[in-house]
C-alpha positions, 0 to 999 in steps of 0.5 A, spaced: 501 467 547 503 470 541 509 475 539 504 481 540 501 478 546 495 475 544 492 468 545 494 463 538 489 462 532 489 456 528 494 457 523 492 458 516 494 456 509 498 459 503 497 455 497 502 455 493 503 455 485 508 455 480 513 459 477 511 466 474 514 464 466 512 471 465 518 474 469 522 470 467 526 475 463 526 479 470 529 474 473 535 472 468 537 480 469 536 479 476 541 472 477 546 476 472 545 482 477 547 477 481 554 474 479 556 482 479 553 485 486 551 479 490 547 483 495 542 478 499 538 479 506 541 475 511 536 470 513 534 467 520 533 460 522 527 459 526 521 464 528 523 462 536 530 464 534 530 470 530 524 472 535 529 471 541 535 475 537 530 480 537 529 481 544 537 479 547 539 483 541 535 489 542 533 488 534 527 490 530 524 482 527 522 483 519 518 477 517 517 476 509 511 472 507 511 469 500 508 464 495 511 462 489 509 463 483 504 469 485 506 475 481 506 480 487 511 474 491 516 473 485 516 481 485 518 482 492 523 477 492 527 480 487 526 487 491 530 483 496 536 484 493 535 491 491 542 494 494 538 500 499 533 493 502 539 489 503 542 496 506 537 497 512 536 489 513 542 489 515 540 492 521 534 487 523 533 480 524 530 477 517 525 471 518 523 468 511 516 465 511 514 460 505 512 454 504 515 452 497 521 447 498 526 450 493 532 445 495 531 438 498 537 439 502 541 445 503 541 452 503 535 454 500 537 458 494 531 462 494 533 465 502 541 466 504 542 463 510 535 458 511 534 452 508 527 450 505 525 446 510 525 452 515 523 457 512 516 452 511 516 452 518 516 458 519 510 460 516 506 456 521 509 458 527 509 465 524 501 465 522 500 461 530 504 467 533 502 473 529 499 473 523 491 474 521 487 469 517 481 471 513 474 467 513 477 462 508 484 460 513 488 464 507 493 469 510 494 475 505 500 474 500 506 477 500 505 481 507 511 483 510 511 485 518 516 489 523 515 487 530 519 490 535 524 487 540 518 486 545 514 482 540 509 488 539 508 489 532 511 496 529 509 496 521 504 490 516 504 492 509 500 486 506 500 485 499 504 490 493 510 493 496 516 496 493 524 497 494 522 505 496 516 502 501 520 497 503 526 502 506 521 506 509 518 501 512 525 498 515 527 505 518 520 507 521 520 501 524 527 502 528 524 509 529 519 505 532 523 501 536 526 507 539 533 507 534 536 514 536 539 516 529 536 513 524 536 517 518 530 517 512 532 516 506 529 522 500 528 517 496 523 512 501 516 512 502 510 509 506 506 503 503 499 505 500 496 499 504 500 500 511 497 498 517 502 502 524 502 498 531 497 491 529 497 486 524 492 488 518 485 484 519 481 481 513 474 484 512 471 477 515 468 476 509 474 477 505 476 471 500 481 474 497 488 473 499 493 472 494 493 473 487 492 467 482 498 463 479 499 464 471 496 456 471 490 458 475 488 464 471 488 460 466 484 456 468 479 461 471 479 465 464 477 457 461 472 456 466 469 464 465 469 463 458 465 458 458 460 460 462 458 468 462 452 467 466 451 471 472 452 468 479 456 467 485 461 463 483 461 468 476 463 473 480 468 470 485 471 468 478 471 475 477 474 477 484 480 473 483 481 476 476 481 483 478 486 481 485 491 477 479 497 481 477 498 478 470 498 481 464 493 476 461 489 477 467 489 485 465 489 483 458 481 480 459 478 485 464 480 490 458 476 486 453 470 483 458 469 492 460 467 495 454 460 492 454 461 493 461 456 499 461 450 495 458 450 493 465 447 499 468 452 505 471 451 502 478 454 495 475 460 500 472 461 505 478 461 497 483 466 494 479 472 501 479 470 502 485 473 494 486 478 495 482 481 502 486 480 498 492 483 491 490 487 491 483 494 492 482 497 497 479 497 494 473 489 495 471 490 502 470 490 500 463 482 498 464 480 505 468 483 508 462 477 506 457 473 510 462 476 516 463 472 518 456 465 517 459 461 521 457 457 519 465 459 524 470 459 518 476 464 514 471 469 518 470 469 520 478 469 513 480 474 512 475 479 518 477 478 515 484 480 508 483 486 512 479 488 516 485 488 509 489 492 505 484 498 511 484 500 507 478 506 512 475 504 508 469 497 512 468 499 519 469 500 521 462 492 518 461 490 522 467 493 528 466 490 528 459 483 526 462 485 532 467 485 537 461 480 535 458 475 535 464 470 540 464 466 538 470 470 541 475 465 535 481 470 530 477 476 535 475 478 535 483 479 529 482 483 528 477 488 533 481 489 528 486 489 523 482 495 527 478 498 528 484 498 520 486 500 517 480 506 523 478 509 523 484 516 524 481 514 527 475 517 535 475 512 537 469 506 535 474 508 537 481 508 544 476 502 543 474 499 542 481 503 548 484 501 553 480 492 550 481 495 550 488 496 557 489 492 560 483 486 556 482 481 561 484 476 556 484 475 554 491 474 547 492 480 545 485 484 550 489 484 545 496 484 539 491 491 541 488 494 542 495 491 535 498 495 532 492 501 536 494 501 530 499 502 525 494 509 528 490 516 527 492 519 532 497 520 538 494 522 546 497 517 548 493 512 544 496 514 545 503 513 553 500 506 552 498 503 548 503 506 553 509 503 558 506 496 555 506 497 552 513 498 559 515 494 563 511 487 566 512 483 561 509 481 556 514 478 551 508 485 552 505 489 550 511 485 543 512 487 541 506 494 543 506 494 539 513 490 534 510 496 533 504 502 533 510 499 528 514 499 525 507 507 525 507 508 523 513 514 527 514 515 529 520 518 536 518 512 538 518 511 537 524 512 545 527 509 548 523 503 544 524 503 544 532 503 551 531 497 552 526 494 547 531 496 551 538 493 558 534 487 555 532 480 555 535 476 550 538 473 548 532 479 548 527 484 545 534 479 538 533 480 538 525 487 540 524 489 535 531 488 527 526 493 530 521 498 532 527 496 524 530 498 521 524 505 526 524 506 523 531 505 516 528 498 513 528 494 510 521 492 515 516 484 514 516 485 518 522 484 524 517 479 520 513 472 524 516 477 531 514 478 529 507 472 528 505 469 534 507 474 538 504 476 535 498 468 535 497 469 528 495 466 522 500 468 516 496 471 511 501 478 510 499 479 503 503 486 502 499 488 509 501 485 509 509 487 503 509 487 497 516 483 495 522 485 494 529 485 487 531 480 487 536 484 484 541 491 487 539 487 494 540 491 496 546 498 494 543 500 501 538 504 506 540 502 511 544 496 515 542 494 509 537 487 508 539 483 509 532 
């Protein structure tokens, strides 16, 4: 049986590559970091045995998944040194999983407290025991669990995370667990991609699991240079790229999509709809040469995909766009897309106040209060949407029980039994999912909700994001049954 009481699967791969030269600046920075503040995760020796300290010792098992030389890796292993990471790791048993050999004896430098030739064997027995493979045998990389003392799985964030995300992560997974007294920090907030009570399973078709290595991009770019026309393996080419966080890869896409347009609106609408879904936060510079279109589907599915990245770096260009829109069909979006990448910006939370409370067009005024959901927490947030979920309009309220299931802030969780203890039948069923995800269930719970009061039905994968494993749909937490 595995850690979360399945039957095993054949053990998937990760393939390794070489190191990232293009961090490597972040990387003498943060070895100097080192030699002033060595903080470090403590890391555990032996799936079995960090699985059964977990169980003697009543301890959430986080279980870091890397590969060296993928950029999104090598940027969650710098993370890992990040003093409020290592503060919260302190309370958990730590489990590394890579298969690259660091040292060929010893203590691996990599993972304090391991050696090389652990920390390889735990990726097999983590992959056999817990890990889900997608349709080529690859497991996502990096991917990160938290698995509580009793083997079930509490949290799986595959792919990008940050050191905020990481600390959210840490304490709602004790929470979980059923740790009395575990404070949030202000500061902490959950992963885009978060999968609660169940390993993420890949689309069985999914054939992206890592992003590439700077010398396979090369490779790719050489290969798709070479020959531009269209087929399968141009197209795969093509994915691979779009999933690679490098910023030759970034660089290219941004060359290659001004004659994107020739292809025809639909080729272009597929594409940003792809890269909302799939790109790191990086290739926000490509859907920046698309807010201009003078097409009215481009510029949605372009605000769309900018919602979904949430890249910080982006928001002075959609907010720009957001000013210049004229449309108000794609002007909803551009709220909730300034909302997603201005999370800590105090110029935009006013601007998104003031279209919240004032807008007197509906359907912008229910977009800004969505994108609420998005800023950092802030009294005059909490204000306004209180105000809206117990105002007179019913539209209004949905949207503002749509952005506090968005926080996933369980103060508000009053406020929200109340609106749905006085609601109507009908409203009770509306306002009930943003109360489920408050109580502890996935966010695509709100999804149905969402699209019909944003008035927009784009899929946003990457924002509802995860699937239950069909034979682990039983294992969530209490209520978990989407």
């Amino acid at each position: 049986m595995t850690a979360g009481g399945s039957p095993r699967r054949p053990a998937g791969r990760i393939l390794a590559g070489t190191m990232n030269h293009r961090r490597l600046p972040l990387l003498s920075a943060a070895l100097l970091c080192a030699v002033w503040a060595p903080a470090s995760i403590e890391w555990s020796e032996g799936f079995d045995t960090a699985l059964s300290r977990a169980r003697s010792e009543s301890r959430v098992l986080f279980i870091s998944v890397t590969s060296d030389g993928e950029a999104r890796s090598e940027e969650a292993i710098e993370l890992y040194g990040e003093r409020a990471v290592v503060a919260q790791a302190e309370h958990t048993i730590n489990l590394a999983a890579c298969n690259a050999e660091h040292k060929a004896k010893g203590e691996c430098p990599r993972f304090e407290g391991t050696d090389c030739s652990s920390h390889r064997r735990n990726l097999g027995s983590a992959t056999d025991a817990v890990l889900v493979a997608n349709s080529q045998g690859e497991v996502p990389v990096p991917q990160h669990l938290w698995i509580a003392p009793d083997g079930k799985v509490l949290i799986n964030v595959p792919w990008e995370i940050t050191a905020e995300e990481l600390v959210w992560c840490f304490v709602t997974a004790r929470r979980r667990a059923g740790e009395d007294g575990v404070e949030m920090p202000e500061d902490a907030r959950p992963p885009r991609r978060l999968q609660l009570g169940a390993v993420w399973a890949p689309w069985e078709e999914a054939r992206l699991a890592r992003g590439l290595t700077q010398d396979e991009l090369s490779e790719h770019l050489k290969r798709m240079k070479s020959s531009m026309e269209y087929s399968e393996a141009l197209l795969a080419d093509w994915s691979r790229v779009l999933f690679t966080d490098e910023e030759d890869a970034v660089k290219y896409a941004r060359v290659q999509f001004g004659a994107l347009e020739y292809l025809g609106v639909d080729t272009v609408v597929t594409t940003l709809t792809g890269i909302g879904m799939n790109s790191p936060r990086s290739f926000w510079e490509v859907l920046e040469y698309f807010t201009k279109n003078g097409n009215v589907r481009i510029r949605n599915t372009a605000a769309v995909a900018m919602e979904e990245l949430a890249a910080p770096d982006a928001r002075k260009a959609v907010i720009s766009a957001l000013k210049k829109e004229k449309d108000p069909a794609v002007e909803k979006n551009w709220l909730r897309a300034a909302g997603a990448c201005g999370r800590d910006d105090s110029s935009t939370r006013k601007l998104l106040l003031k279209s919240a409370t004032r807008e007197k067009d509906a359907l912008l005024r229910r977009n800004a209060l969505i994108s609420l959901g998005y800023l950092a927490p802030h009294k005059s947030i909490r204000a306004a949407l209180a105000d809206a979920l117990e105002g007179d309009d019913a539209d209004d309220r949905l949207a503002a029980a749509c952005a506090m299931a968005l926080t996933r802030d369980a103060a508000y969780l009053p406020r929200l039994e109340e609106a749905v203890a006085a609601a109507d039948a009908g409203q009770r069923a509306d306002l009930e999912p943003a109360l489920a995800v408050l109580e502890g269930a996935n966010l695509r719970r709100i999804a149905e909700v969402f699209g019909r009061v944003s008035g927009d039905e784009t899929i946003r994968i990457r924002l509802f994001f995860g699937e239950i494993v069909p034979d682990r749909a039983d294992e969530g937490p209490e209520g978990e049954d989407d």
